[in-house]
DRENVO-897649 format. One record per residue (C-alpha): residue number from 0; residue in three letters; x, y, z. Coordinates in nm, 4 decimals. Each point is the difference from the previous one (the first is absolute). Layout:
N
<site seq="NUM" type="ALA" east="X" north="Y" up="Z"/>
...
This chain:
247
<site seq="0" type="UNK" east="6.3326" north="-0.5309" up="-8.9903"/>
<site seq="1" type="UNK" east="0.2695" north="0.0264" up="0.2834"/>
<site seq="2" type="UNK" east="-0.0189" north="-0.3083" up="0.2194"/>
<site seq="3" type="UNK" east="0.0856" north="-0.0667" up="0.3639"/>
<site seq="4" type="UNK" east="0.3965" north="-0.0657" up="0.2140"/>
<site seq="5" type="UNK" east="0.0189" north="-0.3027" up="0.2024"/>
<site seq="6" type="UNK" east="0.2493" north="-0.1276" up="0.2239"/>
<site seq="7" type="UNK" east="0.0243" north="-0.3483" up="-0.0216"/>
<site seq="8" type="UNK" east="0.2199" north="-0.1665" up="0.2661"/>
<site seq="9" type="UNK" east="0.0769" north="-0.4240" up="0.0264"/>
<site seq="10" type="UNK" east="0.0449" north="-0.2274" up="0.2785"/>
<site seq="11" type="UNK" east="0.0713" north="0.1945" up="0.3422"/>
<site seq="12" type="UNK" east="0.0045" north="-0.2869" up="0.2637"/>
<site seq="13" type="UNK" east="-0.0016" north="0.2056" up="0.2823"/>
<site seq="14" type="UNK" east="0.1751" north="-0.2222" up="0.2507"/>
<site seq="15" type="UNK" east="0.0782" north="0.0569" up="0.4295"/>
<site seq="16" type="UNK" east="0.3631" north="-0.0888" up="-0.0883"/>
<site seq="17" type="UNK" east="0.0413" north="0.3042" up="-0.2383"/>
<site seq="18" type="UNK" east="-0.0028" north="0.3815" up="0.0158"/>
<site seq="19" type="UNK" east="-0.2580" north="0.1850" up="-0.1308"/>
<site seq="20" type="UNK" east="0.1672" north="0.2673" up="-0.1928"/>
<site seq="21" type="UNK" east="-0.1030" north="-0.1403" up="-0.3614"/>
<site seq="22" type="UNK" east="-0.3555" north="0.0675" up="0.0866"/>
<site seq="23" type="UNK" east="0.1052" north="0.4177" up="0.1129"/>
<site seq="24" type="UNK" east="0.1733" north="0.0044" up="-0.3186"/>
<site seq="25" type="UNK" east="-0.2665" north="-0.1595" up="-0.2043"/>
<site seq="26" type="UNK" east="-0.2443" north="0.2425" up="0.1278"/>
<site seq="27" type="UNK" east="0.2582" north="0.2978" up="-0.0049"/>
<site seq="28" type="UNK" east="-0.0122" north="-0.0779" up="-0.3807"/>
<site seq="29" type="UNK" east="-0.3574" north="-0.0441" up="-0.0678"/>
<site seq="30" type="UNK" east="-0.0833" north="0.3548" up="0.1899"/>
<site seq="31" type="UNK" east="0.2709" north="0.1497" up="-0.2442"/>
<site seq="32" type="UNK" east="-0.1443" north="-0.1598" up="-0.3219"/>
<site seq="33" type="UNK" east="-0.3346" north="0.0761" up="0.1334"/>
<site seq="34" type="UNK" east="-0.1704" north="-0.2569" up="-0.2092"/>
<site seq="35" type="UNK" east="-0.3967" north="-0.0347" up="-0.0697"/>
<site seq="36" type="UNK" east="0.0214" north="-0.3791" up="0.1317"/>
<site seq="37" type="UNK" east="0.2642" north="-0.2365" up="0.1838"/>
<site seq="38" type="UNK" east="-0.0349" north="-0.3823" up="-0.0119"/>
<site seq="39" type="UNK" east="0.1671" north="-0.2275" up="0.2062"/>
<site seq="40" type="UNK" east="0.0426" north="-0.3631" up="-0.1811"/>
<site seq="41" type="UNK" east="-0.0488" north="-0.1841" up="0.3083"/>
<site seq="42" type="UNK" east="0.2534" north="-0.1853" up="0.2646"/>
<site seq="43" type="UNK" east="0.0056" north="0.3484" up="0.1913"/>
<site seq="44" type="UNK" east="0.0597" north="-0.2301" up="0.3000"/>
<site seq="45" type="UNK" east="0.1699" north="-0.2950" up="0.0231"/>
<site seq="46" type="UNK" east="-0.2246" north="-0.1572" up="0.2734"/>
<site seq="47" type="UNK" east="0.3183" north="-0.2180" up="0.1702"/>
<site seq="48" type="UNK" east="-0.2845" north="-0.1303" up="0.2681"/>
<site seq="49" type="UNK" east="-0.1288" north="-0.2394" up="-0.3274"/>
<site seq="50" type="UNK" east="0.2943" north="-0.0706" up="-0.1731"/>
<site seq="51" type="UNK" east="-0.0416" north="-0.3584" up="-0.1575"/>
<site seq="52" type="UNK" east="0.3481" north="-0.0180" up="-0.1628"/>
<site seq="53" type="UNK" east="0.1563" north="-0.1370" up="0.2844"/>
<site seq="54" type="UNK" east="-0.0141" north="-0.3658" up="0.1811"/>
<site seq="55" type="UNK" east="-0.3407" north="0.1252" up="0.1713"/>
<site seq="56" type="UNK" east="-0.2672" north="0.2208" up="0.0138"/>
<site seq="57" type="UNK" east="0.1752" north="0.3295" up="0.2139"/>
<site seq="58" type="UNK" east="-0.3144" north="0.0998" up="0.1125"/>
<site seq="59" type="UNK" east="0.0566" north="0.1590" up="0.3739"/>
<site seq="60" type="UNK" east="-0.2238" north="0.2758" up="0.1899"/>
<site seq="61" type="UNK" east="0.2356" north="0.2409" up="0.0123"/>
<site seq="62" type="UNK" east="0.1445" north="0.0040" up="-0.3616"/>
<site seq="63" type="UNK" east="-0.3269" north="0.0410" up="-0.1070"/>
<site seq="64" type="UNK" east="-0.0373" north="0.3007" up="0.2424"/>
<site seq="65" type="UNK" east="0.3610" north="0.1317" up="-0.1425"/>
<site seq="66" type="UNK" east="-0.1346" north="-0.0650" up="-0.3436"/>
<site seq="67" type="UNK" east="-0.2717" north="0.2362" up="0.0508"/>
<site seq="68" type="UNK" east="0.2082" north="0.2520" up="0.1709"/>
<site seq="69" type="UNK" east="0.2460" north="0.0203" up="-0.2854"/>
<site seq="70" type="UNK" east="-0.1983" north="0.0357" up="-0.2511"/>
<site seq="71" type="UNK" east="-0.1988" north="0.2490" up="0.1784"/>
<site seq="72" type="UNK" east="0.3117" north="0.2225" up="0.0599"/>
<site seq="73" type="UNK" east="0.0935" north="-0.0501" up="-0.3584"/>
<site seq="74" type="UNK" east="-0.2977" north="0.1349" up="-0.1384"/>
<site seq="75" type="UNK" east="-0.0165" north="0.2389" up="0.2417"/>
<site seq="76" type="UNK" east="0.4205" north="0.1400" up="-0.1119"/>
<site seq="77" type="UNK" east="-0.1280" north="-0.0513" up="-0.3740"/>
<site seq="78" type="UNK" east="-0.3168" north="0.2851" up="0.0653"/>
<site seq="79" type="UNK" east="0.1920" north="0.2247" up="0.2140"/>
<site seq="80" type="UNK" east="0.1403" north="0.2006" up="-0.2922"/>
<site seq="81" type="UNK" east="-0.2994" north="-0.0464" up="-0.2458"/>
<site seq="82" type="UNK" east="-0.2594" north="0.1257" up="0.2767"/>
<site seq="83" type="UNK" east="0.2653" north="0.2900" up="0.1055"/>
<site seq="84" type="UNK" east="0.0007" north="0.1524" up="-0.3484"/>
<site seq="85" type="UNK" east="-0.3599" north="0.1342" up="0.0626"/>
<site seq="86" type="UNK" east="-0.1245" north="-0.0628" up="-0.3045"/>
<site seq="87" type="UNK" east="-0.2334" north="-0.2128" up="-0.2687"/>
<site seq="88" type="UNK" east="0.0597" north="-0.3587" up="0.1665"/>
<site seq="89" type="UNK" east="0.1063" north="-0.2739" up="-0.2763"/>
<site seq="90" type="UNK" east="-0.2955" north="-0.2580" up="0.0370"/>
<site seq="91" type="UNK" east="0.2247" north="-0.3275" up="0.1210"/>
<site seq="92" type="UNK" east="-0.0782" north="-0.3484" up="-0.1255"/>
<site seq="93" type="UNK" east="0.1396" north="-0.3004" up="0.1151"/>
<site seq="94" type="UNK" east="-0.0340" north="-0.3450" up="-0.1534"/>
<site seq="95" type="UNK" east="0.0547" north="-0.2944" up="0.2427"/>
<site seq="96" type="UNK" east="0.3167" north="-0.2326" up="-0.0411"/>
<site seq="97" type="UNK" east="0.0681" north="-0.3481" up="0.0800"/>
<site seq="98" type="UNK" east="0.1400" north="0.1383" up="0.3227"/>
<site seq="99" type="UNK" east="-0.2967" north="0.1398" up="0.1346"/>
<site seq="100" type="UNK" east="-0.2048" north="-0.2970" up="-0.1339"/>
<site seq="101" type="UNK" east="0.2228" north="-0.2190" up="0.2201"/>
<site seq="102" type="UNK" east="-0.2751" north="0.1473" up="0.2996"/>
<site seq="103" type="UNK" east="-0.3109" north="-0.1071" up="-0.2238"/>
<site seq="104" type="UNK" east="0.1820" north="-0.3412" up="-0.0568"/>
<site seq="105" type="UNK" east="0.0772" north="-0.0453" up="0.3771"/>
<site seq="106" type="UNK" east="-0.3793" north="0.1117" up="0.1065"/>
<site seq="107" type="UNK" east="-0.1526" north="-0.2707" up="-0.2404"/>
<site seq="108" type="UNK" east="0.1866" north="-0.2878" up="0.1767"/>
<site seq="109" type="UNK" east="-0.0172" north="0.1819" up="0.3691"/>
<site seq="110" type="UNK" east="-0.3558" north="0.1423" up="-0.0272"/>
<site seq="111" type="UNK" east="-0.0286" north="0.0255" up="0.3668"/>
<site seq="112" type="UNK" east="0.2656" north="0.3160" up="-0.0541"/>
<site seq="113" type="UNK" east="-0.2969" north="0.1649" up="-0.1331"/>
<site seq="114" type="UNK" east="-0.0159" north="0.4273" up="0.1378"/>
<site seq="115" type="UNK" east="0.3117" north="-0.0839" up="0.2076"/>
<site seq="116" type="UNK" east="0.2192" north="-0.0267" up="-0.3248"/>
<site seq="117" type="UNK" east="-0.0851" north="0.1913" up="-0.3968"/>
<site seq="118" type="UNK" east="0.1471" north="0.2065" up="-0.2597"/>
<site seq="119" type="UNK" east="-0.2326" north="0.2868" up="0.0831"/>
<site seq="120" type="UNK" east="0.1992" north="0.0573" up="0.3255"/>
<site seq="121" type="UNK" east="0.3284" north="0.0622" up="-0.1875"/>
<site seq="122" type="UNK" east="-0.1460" north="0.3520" up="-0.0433"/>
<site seq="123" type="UNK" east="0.0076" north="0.0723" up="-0.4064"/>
<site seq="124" type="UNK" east="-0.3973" north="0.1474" up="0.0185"/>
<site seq="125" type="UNK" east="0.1394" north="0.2192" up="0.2885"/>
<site seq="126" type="UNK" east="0.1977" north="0.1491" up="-0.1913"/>
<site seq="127" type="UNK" east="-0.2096" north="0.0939" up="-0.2856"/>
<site seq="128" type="UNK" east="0.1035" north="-0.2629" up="-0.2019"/>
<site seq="129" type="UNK" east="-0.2598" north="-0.2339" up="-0.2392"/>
<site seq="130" type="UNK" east="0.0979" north="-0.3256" up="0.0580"/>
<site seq="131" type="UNK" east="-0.0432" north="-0.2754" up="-0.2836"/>
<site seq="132" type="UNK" east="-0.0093" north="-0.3154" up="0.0814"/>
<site seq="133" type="UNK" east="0.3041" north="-0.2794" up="-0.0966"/>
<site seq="134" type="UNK" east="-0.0430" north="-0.0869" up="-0.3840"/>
<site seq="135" type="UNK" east="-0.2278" north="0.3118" up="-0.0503"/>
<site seq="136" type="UNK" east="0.1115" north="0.2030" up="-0.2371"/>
<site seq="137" type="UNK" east="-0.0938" north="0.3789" up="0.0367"/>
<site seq="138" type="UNK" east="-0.0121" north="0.1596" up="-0.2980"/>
<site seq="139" type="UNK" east="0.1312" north="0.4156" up="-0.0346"/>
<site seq="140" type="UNK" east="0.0294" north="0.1572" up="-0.2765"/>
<site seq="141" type="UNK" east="-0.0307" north="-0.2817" up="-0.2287"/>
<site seq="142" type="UNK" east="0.2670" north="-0.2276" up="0.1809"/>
<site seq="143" type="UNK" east="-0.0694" north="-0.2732" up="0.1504"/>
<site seq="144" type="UNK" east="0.1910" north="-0.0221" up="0.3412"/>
<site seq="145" type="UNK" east="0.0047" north="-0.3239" up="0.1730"/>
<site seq="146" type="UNK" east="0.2999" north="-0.2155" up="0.2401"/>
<site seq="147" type="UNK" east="0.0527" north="-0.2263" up="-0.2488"/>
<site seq="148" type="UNK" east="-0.1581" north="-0.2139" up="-0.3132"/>
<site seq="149" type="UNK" east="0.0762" north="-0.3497" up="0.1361"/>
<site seq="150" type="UNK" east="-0.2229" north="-0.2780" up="0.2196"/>
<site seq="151" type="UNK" east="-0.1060" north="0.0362" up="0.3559"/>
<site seq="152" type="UNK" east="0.3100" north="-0.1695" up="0.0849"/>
<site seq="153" type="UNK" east="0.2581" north="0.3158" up="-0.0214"/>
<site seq="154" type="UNK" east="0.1619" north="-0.0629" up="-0.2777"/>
<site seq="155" type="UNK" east="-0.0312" north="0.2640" up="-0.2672"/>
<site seq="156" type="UNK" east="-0.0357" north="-0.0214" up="-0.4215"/>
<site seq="157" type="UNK" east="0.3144" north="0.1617" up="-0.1603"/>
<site seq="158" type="UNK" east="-0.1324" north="0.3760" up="-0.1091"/>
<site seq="159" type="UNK" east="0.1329" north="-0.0945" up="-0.3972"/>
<site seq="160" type="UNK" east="-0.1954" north="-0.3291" up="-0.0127"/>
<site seq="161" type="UNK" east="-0.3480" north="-0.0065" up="-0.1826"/>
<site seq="162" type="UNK" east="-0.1245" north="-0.1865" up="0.3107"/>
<site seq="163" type="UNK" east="-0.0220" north="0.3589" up="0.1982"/>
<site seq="164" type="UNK" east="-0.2668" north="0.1835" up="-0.2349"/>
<site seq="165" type="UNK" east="0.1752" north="0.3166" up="-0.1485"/>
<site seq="166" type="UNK" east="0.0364" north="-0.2140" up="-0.3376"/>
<site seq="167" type="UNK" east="-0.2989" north="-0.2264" up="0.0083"/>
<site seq="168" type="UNK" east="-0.2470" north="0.2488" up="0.1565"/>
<site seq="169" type="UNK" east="0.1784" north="0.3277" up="-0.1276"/>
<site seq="170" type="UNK" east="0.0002" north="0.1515" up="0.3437"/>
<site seq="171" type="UNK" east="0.2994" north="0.1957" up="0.1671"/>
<site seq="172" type="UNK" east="0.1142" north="-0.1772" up="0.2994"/>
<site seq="173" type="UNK" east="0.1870" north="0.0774" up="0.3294"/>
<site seq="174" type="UNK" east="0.1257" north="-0.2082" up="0.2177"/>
<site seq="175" type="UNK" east="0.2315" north="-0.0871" up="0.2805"/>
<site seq="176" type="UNK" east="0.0968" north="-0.3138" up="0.2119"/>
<site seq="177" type="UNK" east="0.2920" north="-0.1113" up="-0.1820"/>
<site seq="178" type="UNK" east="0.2294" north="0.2882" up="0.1050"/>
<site seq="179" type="UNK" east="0.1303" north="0.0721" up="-0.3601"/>
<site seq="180" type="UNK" east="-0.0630" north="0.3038" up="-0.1609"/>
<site seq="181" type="UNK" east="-0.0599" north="0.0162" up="-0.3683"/>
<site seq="182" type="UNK" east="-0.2356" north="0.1604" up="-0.2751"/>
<site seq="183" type="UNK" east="-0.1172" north="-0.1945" up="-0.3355"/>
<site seq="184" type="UNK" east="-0.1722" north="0.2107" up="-0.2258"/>
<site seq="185" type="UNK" east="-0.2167" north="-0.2217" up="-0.2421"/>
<site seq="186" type="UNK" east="-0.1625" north="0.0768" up="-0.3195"/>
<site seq="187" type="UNK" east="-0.3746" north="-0.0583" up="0.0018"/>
<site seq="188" type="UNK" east="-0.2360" north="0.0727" up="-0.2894"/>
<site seq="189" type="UNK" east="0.0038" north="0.3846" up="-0.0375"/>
<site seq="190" type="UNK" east="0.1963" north="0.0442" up="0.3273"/>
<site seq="191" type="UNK" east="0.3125" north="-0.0679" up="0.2314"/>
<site seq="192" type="UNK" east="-0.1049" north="-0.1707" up="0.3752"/>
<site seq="193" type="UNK" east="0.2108" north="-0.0150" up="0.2743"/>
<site seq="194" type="UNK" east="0.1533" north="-0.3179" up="0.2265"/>
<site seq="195" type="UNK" east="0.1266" north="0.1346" up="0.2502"/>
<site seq="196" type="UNK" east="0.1629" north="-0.1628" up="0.3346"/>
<site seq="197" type="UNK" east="0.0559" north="0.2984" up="0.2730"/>
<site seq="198" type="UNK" east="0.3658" north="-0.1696" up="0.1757"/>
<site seq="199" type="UNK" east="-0.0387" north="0.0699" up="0.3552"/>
<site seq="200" type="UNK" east="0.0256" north="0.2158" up="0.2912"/>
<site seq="201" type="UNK" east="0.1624" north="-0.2046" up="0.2860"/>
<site seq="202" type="UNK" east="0.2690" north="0.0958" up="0.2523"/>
<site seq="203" type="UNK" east="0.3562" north="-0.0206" up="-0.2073"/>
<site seq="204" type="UNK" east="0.0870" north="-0.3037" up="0.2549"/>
<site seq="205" type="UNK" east="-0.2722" north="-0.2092" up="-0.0014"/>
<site seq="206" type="UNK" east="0.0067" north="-0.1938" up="-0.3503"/>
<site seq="207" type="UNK" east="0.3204" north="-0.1831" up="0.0904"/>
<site seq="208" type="UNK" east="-0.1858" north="-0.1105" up="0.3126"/>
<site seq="209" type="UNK" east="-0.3109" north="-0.1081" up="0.0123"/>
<site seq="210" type="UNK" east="-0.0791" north="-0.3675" up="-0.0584"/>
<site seq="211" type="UNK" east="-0.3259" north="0.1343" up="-0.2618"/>
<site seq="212" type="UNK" east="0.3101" north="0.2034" up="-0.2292"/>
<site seq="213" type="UNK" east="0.3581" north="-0.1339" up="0.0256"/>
<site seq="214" type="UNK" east="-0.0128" north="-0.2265" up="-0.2996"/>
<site seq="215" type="UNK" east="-0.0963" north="0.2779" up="-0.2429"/>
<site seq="216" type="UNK" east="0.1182" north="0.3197" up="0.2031"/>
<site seq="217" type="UNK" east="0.2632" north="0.0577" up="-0.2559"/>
<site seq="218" type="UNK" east="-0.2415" north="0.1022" up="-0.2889"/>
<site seq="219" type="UNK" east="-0.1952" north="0.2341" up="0.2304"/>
<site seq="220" type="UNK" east="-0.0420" north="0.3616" up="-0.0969"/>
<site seq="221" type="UNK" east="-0.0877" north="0.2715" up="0.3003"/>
<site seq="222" type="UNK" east="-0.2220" north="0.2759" up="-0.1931"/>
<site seq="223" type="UNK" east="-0.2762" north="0.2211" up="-0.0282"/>
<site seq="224" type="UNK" east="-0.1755" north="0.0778" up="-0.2870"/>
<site seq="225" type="UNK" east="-0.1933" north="0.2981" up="-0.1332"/>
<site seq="226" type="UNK" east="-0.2318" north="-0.0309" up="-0.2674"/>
<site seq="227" type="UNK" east="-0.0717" north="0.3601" up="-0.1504"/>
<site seq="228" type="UNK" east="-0.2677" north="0.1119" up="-0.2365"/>
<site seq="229" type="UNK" east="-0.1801" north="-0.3594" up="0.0190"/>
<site seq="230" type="UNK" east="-0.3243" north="-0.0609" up="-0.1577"/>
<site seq="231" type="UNK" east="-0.1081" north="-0.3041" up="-0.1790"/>
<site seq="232" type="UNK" east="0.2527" north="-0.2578" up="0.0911"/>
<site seq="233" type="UNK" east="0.2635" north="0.2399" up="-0.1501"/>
<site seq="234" type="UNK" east="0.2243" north="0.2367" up="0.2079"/>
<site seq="235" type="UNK" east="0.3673" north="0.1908" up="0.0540"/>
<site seq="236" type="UNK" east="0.2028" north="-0.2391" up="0.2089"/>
<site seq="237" type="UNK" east="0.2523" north="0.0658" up="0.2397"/>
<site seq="238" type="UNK" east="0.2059" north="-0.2316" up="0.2131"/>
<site seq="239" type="UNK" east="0.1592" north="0.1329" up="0.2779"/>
<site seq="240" type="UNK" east="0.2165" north="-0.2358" up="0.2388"/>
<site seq="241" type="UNK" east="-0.0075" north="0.0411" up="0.4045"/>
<site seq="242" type="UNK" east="0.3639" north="0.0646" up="0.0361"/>
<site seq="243" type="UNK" east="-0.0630" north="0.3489" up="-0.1818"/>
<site seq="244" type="UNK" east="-0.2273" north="0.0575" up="0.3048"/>
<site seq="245" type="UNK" east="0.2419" north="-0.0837" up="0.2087"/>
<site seq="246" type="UNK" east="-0.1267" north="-0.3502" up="0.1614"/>
């Protein structure tokens, strides 16, 4: 039986300081592939109004207002060419990252912030996209898609370890958050499963930059990935990296 194509794209970070021309070619490419389902790993925004990696909480008004905007726009350049094509619309999924949690994180220690400030106004259901909350996994096509593997506190299991489930569980496995792209096929009873981190999809500047990236920036990867024919955990992969896109 033939299965299903999906795109599977990493980290975006949509940030005010950076262009959005990753997200026009991002969704230049998925309207070409014209895949049966795209999912989004999480960290589509990098939500600079809660960033807790520097000497204090960065929380202002109006970076939470430019938070919003940007990631509006960016989901807004990312549909442009799907919705243009005219034709069968992917269905979208996105599963929260530790980015977007940094709102749910900030809310349970502000509650007053309640309605004026929340994830649902960064506009992902807007677009048409089914939303899954942080260390959710949504499962398609017998993957299991989630951020990443590791605690509540950001930090991620390595995808080869029998900590993250694809050898202990037998379950293929997609993740992002750590920025590196690689695929471990593992033998499992009567089968191969998949670990599989996704790299990312940030602006070609902003690893070297930002105080959440610079350590590790080096060992990032900028890619998309297809997964053709997949059904069952199994599937036809194919990596494709941004610059080919031309971001």
């Amino acid at each position: 039986m033939r299965g299903i194509k999906i795109v599977a794209i990493g980290d975006t970070h949509a940030h005010p300081d950076y262009d959005l021309k990753r997200f026009a070619a991002l969704g230049q490419f998925c309207a070409e592939e014209q895949p049966d389902v795209i999912v989004q790993i999480g960290d589509w925004s990098d939500m600079v109004s809660f960033n807790t990696h520097g000497s204090r909480l960065e929380h202002e008004g109006v970076r939470w207002k430019d938070d919003i905007q940007v990631t509006q726009d960016s989901l807004s350049a990312f549909m442009r060419p799907i919705t243009r094509r005219k034709k069968k619309m992917p269905h979208r999924i996105v599963t929260l990252g530790n980015h977007e949690h940094r709102v749910n994180r900030w809310l349970s220690e502000n509650p007053k912030s309640l309605g004026h400030v929340g994830i649902e106004m960064l506009g992902f259901e807007r677009h048409g996209f089914q939303v899954f909350p942080f260390g959710r996994e949504a499962e398609v096509a017998g993957f299991d898609f989630v951020h990443h593997l590791g605690s509540s506190t950001g930090r991620a299991a390595a995808i080869g370890s029998p900590s993250n489930g694809v050898k202990s569980v037998g379950k293929s496995t997609v993740v992002g958050h750590t920025h590196i792209a690689q695929h471990i096929p593992v033998p499992y009873k009567d089968r191969t499963v998949h670990g599989i981190d996704l790299g990312c999809a940030i602006h070609k500047d902003m690893g070297h930059s930002e105080n959440w990236s610079h350590p590790t920036a080096h060992k990032y990867r900028r890619c998309v990935w297809v997964f053709e024919n997949a059904a069952d955990g199994d599937a036809d992969f194919r990596e494709v990296r941004l610059s080919s896109l031309g971001v």
